[in-house]
N, C-alpha and C positions, 0 to 999 in steps of 0.2 A: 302593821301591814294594811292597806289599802283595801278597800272589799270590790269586788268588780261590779258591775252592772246587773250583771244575771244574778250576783249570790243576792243583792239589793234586791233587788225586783222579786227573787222566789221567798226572802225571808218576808214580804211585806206583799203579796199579790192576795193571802186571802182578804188582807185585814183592807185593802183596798175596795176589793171588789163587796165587800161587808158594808160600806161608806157607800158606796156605788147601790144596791141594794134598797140602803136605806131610805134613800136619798131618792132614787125614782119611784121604789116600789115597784118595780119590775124586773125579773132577773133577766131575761134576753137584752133589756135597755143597759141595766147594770153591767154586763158584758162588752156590749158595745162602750159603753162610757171607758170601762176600763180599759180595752184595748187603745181607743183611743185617745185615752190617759198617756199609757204606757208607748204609742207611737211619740208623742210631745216629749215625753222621759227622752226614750233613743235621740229625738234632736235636737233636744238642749242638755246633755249629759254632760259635755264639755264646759258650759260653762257653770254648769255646778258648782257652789263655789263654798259650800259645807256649811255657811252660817247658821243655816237649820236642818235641825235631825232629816235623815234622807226621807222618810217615814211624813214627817210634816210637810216637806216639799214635794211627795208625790200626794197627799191627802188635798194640795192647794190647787194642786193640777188636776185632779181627779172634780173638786167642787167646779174649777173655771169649765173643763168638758160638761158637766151635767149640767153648769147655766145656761151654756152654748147650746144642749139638746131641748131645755126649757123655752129656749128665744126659738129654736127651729119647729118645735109643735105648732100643731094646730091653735093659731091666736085667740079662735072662741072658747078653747078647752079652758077650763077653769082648772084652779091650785088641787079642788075638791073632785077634780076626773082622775086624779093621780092614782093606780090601786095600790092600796096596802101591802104593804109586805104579806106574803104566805109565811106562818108559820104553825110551828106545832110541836110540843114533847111526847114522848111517850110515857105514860100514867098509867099507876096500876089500877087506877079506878078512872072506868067510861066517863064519870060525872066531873071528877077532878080535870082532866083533858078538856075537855070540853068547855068548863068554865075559865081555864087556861087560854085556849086558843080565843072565846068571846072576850075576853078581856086583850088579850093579843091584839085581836081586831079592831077595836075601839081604841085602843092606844096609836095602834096605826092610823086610824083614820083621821084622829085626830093631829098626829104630827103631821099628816100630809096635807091636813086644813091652813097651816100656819102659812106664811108668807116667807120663801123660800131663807131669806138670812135668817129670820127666827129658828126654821126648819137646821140650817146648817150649823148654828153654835149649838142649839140642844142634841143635836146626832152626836157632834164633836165632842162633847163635854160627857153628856150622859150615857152614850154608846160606843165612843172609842176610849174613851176617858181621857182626853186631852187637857192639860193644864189650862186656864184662860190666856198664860204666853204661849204654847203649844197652840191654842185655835185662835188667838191674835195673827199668829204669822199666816197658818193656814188661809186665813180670809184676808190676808193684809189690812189688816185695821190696830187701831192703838188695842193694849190690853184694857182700858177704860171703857174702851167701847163693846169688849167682847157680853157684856150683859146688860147693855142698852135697850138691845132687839128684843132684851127676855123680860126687861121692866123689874129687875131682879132689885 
């Protein structure tokens, strides 16, 4: 049987908005991206045409919105104005957290250094966990090409 639109979109809207997230380092922006991710989903739904996981084909729509809010910023803002993702666990020791989230930070800052395709196959890879066919189609490029950007 067939899955509908809404049961797609609710099985896959955290891990969207998670990419989204990543990817500006802003949750209000990550929001916005995804909604209007998921506006672009609603109007090309019909030609959906299955050859890739739905999952990959809203991950590819999700990357072309956050290019599209990239090209819309502020031109003098630099790759390096981007903020870091906020994060944090809970630790039963102050010191532990703490050394957590400074390492958290630095890991962020520095993915948001990179130059956004670099920025997009290591999200896809290392934080969604996307096969390099899984984030070839994502980014429409050959699988060849998905660790070019990384000099792997």
């Amino acid at each position: 049987m067939a899955m509908t639109l809404d049961r797609l979109v609710q099985m896959h809207l955290n891990d969207a908005l998670q990419l989204a997230v990543r990817l500006s380092g802003q949750t209000d922006t990550a929001e916005e991206i995804v909604q209007e991710a998921l506006l672009r989903v609603a109007k090309s739904w019909k030609s959906f045409r299955g050859e890739a996981a739905f999952r990959t084909w809203l991950f590819r729509i999700v990357i072309n919105v956050f290019r599209d809010w990239l090209k819309r910023r502020d031109p003098s803002a630099s790759l390096d104005s981007i903020p870091e993702p906020s994060a944090g666990r809970p630790s039963d020791r102050p010191e532990s957290a703490l050394l957590r989230k400074e390492l958290e930070e630095y890991v962020a800052e520095r993915i948001s250094a990179l130059p956004p395709r670099q920025r997009e196959v290591l999200i896809l890879i290392t934080y969604e966990n996307l096969t390099a066919a899984e984030t070839a189609q994502v980014l429409d490029i050959s699988e060849a090409n998905v660790y070019s950007p990384l000099h792997i």
